[in-house]
N, CA, C and O atoms as a GROMACS GRO file, in nm:
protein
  432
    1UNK      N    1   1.071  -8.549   8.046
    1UNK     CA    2   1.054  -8.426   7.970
    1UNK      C    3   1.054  -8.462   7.821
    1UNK      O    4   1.143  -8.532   7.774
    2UNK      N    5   0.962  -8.417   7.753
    2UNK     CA    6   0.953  -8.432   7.560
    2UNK      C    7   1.042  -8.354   7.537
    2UNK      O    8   1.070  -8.259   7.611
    3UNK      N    9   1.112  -8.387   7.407
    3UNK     CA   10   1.168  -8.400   7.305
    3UNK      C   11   1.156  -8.197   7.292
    3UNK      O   12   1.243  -8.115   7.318
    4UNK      N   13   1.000  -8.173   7.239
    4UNK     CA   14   0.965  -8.062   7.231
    4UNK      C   15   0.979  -7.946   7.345
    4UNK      O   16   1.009  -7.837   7.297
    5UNK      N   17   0.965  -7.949   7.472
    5UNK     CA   18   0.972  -7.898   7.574
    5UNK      C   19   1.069  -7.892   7.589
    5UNK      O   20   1.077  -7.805   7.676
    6UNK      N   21   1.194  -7.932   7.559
    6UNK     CA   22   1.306  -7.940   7.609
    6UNK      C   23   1.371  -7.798   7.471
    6UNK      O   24   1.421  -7.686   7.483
    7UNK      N   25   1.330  -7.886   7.350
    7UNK     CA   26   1.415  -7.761   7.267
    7UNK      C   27   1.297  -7.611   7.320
    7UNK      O   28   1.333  -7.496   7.346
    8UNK      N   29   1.207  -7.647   7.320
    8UNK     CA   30   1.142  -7.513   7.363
    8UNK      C   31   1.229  -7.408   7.480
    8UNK      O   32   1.257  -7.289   7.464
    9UNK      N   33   1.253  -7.477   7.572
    9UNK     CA   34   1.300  -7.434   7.683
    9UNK      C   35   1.424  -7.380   7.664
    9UNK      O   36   1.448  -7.275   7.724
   10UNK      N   37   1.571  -7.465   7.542
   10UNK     CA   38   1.639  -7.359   7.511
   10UNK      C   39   1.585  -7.246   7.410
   10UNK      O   40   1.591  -7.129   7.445
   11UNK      N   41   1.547  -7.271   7.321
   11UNK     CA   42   1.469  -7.135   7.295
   11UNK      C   43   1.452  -7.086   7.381
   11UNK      O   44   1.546  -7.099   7.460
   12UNK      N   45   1.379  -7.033   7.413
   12UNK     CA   46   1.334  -6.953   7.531
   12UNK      C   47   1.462  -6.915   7.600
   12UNK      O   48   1.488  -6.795   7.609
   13UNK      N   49   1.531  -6.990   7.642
   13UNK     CA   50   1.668  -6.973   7.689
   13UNK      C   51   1.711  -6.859   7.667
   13UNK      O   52   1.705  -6.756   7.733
   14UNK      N   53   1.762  -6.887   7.553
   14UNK     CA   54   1.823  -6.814   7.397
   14UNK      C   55   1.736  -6.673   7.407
   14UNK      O   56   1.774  -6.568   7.458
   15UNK      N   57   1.654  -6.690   7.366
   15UNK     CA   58   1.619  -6.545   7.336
   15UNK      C   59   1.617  -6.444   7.460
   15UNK      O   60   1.639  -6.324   7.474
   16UNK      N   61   1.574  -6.575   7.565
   16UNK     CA   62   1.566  -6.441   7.674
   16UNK      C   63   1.722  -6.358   7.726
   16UNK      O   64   1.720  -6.250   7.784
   17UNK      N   65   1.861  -6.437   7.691
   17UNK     CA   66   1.951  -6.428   7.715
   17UNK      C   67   1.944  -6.300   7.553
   17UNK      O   68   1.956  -6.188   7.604
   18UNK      N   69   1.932  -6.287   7.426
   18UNK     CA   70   1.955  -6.176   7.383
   18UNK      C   71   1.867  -6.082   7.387
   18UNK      O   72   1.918  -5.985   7.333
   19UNK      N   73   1.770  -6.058   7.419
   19UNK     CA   74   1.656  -5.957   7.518
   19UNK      C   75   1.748  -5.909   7.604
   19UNK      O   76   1.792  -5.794   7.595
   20UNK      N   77   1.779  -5.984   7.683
   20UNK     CA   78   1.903  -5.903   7.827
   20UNK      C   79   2.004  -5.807   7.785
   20UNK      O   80   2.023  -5.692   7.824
   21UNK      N   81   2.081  -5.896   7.671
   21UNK     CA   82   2.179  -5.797   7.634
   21UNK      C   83   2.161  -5.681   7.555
   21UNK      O   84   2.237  -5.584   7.550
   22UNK      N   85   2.036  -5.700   7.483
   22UNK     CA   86   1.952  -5.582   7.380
   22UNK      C   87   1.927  -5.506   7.518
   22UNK      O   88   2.020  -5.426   7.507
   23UNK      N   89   1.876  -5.478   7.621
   23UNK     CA   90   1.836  -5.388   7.702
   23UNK      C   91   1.951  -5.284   7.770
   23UNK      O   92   1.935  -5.166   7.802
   24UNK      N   93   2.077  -5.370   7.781
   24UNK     CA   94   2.188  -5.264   7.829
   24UNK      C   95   2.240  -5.185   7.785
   24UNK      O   96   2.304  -5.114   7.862
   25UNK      N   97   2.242  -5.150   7.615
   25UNK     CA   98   2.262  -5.041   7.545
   25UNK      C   99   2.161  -4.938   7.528
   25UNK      O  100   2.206  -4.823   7.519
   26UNK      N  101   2.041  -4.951   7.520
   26UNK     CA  102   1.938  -4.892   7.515
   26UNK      C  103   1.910  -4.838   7.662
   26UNK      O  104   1.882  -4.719   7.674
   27UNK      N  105   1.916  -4.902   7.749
   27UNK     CA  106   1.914  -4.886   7.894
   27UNK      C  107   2.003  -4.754   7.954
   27UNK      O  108   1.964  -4.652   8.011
   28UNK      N  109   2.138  -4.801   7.919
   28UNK     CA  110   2.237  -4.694   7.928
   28UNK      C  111   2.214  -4.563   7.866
   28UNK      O  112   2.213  -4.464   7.938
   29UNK      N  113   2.192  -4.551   7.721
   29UNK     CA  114   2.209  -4.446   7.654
   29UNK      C  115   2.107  -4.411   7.704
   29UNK      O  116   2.134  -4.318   7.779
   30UNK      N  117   1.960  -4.443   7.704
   30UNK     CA  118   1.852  -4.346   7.776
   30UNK      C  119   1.923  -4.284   7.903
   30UNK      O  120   1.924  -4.161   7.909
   31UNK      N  121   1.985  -4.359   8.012
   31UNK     CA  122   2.002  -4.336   8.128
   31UNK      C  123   2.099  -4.187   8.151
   31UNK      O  124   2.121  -4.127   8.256
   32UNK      N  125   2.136  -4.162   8.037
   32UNK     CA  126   2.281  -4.148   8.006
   32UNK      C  127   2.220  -3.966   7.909
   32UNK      O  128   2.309  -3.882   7.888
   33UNK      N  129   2.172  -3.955   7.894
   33UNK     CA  130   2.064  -3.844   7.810
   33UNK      C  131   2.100  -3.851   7.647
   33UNK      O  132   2.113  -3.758   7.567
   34UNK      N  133   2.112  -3.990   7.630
   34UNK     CA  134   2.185  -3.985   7.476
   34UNK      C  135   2.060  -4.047   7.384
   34UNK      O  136   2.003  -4.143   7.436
   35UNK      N  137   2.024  -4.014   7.288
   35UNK     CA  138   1.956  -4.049   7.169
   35UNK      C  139   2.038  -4.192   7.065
   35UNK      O  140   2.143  -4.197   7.002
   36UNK      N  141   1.975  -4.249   7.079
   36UNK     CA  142   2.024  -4.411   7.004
   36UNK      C  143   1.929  -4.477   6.920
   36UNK      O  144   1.806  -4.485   6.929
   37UNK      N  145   1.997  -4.514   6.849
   37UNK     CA  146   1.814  -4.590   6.729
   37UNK      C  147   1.741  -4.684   6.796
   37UNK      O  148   1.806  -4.745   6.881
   38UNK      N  149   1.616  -4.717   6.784
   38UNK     CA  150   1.531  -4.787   6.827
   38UNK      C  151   1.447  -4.858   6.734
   38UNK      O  152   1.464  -4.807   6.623
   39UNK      N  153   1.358  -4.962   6.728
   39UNK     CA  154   1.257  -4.931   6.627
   39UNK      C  155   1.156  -4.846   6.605
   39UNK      O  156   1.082  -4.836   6.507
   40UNK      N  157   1.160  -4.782   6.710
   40UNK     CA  158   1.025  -4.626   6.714
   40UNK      C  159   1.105  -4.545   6.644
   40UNK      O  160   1.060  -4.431   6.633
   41UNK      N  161   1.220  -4.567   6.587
   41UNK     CA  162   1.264  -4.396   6.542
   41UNK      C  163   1.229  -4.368   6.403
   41UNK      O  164   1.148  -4.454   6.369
   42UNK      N  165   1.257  -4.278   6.295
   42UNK     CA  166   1.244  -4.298   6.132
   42UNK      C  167   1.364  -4.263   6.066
   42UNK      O  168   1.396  -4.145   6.050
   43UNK      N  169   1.426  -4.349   6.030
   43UNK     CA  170   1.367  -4.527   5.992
   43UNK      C  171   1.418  -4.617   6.069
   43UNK      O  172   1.536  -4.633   6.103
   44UNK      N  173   1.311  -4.682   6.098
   44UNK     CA  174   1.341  -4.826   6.242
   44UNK      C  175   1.435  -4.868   6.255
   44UNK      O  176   1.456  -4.940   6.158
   45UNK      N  177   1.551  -4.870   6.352
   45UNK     CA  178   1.665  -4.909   6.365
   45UNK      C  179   1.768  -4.862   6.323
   45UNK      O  180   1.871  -4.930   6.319
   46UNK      N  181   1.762  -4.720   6.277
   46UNK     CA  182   1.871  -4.645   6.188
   46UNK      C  183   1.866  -4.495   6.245
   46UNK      O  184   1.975  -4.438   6.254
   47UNK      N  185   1.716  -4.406   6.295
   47UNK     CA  186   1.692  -4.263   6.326
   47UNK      C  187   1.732  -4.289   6.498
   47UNK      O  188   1.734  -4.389   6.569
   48UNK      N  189   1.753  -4.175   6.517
   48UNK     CA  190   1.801  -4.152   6.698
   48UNK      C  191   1.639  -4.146   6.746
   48UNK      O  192   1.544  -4.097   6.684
   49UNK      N  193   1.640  -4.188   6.829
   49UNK     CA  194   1.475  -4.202   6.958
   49UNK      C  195   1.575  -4.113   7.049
   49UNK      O  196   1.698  -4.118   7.055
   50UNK      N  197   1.493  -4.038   7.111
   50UNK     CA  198   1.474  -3.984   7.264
   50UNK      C  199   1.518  -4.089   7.396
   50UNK      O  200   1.476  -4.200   7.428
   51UNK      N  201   1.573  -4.043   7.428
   51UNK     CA  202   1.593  -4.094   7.554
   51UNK      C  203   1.519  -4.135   7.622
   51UNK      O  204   1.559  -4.242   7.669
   52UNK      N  205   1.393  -4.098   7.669
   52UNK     CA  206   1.281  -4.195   7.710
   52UNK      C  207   1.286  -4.305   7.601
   52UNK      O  208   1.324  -4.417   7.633
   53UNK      N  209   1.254  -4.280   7.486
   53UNK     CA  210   1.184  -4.419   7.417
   53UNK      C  211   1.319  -4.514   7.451
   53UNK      O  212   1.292  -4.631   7.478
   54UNK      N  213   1.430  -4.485   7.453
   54UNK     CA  214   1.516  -4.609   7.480
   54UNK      C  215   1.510  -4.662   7.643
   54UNK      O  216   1.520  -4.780   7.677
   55UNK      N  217   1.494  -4.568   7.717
   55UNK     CA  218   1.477  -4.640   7.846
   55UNK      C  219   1.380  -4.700   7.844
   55UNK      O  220   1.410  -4.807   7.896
   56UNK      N  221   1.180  -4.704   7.791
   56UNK     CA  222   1.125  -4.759   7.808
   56UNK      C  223   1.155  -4.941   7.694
   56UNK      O  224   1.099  -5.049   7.712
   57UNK      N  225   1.251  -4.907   7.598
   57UNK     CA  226   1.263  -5.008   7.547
   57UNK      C  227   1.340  -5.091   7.588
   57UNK      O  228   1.327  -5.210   7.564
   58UNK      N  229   1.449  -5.034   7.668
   58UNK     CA  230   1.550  -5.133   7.746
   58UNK      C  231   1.463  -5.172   7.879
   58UNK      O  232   1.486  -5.292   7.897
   59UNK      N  233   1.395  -5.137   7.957
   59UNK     CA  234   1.298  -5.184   8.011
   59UNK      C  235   1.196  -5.291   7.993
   59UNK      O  236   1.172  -5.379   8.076
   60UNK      N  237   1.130  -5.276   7.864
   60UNK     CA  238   1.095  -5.396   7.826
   60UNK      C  239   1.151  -5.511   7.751
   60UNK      O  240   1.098  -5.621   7.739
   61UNK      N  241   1.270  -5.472   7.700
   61UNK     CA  242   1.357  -5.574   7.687
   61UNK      C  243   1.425  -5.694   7.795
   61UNK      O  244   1.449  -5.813   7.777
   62UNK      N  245   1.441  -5.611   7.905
   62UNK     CA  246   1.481  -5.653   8.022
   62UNK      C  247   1.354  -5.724   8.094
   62UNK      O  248   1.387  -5.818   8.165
   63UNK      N  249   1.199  -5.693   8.090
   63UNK     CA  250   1.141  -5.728   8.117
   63UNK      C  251   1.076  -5.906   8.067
   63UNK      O  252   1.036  -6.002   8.131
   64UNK      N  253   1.090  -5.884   7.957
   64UNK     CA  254   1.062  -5.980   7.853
   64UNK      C  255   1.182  -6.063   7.875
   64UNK      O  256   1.148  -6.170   7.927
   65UNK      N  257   1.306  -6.056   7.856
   65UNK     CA  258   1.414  -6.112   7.874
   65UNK      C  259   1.438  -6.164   8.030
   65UNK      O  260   1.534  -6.237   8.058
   66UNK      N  261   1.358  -6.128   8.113
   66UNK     CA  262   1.383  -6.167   8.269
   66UNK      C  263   1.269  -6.278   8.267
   66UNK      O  264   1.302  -6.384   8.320
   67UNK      N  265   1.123  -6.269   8.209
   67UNK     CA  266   1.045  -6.318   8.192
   67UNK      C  267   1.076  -6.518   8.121
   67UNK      O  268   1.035  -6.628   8.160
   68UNK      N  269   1.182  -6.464   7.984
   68UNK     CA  270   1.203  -6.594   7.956
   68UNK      C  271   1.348  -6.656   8.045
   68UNK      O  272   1.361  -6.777   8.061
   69UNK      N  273   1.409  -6.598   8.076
   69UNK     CA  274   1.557  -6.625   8.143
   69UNK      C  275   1.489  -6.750   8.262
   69UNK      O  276   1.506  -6.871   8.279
   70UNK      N  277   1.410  -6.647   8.325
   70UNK     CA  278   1.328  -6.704   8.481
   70UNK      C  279   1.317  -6.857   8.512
   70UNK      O  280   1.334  -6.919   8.617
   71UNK      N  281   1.276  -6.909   8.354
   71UNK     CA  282   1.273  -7.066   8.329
   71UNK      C  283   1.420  -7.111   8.389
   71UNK      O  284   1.448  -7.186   8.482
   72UNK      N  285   1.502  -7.039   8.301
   72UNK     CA  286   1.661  -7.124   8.278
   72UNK      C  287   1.670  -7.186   8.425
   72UNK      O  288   1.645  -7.130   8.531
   73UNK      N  289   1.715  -7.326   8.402
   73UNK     CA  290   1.734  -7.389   8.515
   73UNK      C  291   1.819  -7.504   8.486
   73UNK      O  292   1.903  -7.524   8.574
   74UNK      N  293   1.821  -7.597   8.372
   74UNK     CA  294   1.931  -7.664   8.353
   74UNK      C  295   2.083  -7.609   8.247
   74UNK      O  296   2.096  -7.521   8.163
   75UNK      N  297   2.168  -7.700   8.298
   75UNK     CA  298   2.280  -7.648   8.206
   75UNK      C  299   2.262  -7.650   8.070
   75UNK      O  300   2.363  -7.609   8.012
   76UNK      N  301   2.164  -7.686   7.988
   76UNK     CA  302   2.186  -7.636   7.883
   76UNK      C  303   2.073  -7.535   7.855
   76UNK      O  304   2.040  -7.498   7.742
   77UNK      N  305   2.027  -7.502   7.955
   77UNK     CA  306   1.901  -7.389   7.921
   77UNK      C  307   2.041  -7.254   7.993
   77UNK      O  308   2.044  -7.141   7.944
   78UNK      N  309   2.115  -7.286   8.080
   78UNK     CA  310   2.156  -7.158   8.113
   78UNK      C  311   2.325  -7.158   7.992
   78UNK      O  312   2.399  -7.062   7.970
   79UNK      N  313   2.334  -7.275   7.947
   79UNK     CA  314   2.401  -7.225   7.788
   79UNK      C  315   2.385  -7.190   7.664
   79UNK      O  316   2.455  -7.161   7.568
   80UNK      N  317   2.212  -7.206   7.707
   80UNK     CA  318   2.130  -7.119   7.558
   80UNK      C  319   2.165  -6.981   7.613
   80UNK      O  320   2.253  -6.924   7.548
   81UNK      N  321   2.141  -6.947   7.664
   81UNK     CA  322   2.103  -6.799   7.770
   81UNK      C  323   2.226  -6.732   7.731
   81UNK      O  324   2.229  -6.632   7.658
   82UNK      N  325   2.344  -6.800   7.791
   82UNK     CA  326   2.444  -6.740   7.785
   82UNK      C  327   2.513  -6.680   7.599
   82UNK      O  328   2.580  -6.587   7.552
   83UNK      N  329   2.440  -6.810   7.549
   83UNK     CA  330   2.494  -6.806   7.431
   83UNK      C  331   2.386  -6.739   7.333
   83UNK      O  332   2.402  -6.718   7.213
   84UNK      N  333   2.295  -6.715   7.395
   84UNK     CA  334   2.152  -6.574   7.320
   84UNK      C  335   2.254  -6.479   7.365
   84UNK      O  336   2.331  -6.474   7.269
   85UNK      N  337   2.307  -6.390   7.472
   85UNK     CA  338   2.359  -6.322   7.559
   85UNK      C  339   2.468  -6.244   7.454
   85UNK      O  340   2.450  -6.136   7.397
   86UNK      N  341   2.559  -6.315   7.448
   86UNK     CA  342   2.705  -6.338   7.378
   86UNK      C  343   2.636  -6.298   7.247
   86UNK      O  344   2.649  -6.180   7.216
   87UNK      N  345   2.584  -6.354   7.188
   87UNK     CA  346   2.569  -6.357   6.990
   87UNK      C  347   2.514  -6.206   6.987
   87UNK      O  348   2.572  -6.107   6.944
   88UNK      N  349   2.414  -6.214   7.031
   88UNK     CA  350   2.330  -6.035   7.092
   88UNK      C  351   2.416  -5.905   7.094
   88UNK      O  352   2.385  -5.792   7.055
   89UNK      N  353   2.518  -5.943   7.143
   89UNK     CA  354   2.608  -5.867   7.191
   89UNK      C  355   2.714  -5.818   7.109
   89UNK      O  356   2.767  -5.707   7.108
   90UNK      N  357   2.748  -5.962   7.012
   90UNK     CA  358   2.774  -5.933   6.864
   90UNK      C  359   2.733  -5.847   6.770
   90UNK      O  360   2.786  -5.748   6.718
   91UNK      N  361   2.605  -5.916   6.756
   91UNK     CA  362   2.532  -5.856   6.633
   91UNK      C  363   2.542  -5.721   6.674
   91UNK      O  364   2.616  -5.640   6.619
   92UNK      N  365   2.444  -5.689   6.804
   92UNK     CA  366   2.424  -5.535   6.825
   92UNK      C  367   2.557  -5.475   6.800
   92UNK      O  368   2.556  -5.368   6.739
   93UNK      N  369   2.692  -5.530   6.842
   93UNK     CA  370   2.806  -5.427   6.767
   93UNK      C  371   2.846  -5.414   6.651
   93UNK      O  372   2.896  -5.310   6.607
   94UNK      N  373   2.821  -5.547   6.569
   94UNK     CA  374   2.842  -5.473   6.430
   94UNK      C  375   2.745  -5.414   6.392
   94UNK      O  376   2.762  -5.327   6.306
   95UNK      N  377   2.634  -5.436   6.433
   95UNK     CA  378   2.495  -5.350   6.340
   95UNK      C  379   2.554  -5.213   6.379
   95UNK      O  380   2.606  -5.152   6.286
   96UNK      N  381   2.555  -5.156   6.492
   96UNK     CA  382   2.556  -5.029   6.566
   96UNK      C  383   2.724  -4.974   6.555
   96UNK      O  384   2.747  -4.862   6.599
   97UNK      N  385   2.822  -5.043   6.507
   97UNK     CA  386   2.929  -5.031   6.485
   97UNK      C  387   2.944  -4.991   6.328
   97UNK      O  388   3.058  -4.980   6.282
   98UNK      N  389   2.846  -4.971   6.254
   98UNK     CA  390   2.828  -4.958   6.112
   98UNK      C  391   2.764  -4.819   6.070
   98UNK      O  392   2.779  -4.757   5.965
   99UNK      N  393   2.682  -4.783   6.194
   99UNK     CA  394   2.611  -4.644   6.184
   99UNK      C  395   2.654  -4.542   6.239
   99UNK      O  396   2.733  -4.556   6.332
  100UNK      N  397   2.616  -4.420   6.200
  100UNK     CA  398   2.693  -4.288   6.228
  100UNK      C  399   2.596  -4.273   6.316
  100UNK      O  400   2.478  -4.303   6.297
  101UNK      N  401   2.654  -4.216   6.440
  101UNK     CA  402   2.597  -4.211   6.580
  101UNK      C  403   2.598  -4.096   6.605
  101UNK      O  404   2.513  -4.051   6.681
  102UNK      N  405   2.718  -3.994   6.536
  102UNK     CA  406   2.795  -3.891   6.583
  102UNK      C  407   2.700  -3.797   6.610
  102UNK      O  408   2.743  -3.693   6.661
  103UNK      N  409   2.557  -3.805   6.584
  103UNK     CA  410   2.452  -3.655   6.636
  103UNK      C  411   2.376  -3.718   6.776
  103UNK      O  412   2.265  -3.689   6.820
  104UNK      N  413   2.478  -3.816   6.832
  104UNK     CA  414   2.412  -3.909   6.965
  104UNK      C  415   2.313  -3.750   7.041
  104UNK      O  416   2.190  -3.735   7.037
  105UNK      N  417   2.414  -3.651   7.104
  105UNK     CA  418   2.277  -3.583   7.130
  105UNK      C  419   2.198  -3.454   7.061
  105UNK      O  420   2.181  -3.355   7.132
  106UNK      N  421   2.164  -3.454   6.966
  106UNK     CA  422   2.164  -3.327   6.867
  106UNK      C  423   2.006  -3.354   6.882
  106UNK      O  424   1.970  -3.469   6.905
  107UNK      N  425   1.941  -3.282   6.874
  107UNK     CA  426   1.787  -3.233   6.825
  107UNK      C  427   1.750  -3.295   7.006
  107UNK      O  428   1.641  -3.351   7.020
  108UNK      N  429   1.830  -3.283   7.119
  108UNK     CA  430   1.777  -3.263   7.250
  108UNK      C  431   1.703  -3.156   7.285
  108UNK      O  432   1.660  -3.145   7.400
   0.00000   0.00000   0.00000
């Protein structure tokens, strides 16, 4: 295996592991009849989306993220994964831990 293919593959790892975890908040709150920011909303990543637009985005997050995961097959492709997964999971709480949510379902 090259040099290149190999870091490719954790990449890929990696991202597909924070794709996964980007889809379970978005996933939920659609599921859930709650309005959550998206990048479709105004302004991208800050306005509440509809509940559809987050289910179809946790959907393709999950999609895309199952897509690169699918590879993971050695231990350090399934410790990129894990560790896209984990950091994802971070960020999305302080980003989303910073914004006022409190009209989660208002303009339903």
């Amino acid at each position: 295996m090259t040099v290149l293919r190999e870091v490719t593959g954790v990449i890929a790892a990696g991202l597909g592991g924070a794709l996964l975890a980007d889809a379970v908040p978005h996933t939920v709150k659609g599921m859930t009849g709650e309005r959550f920011p998206t990048l479709f909303a105004t302004p991208p990543g800050v306005g509440l989306s509809p509940p559809l637009h987050n289910v179809a985005w946790g959907v393709l997050n999950l999609a895309a993220g199952g897509a690169l995961a699918r590879r993971v097959g050695s231990p350090k492709d399934r410790a990129a994964a894990a560790t896209g997964g984990v950091a994802m999971a971070f960020v999305l709480a302080h980003y989303f831990g910073g914004l006022d949510l409190s009209g989660d379902r208002a303009g339903r």
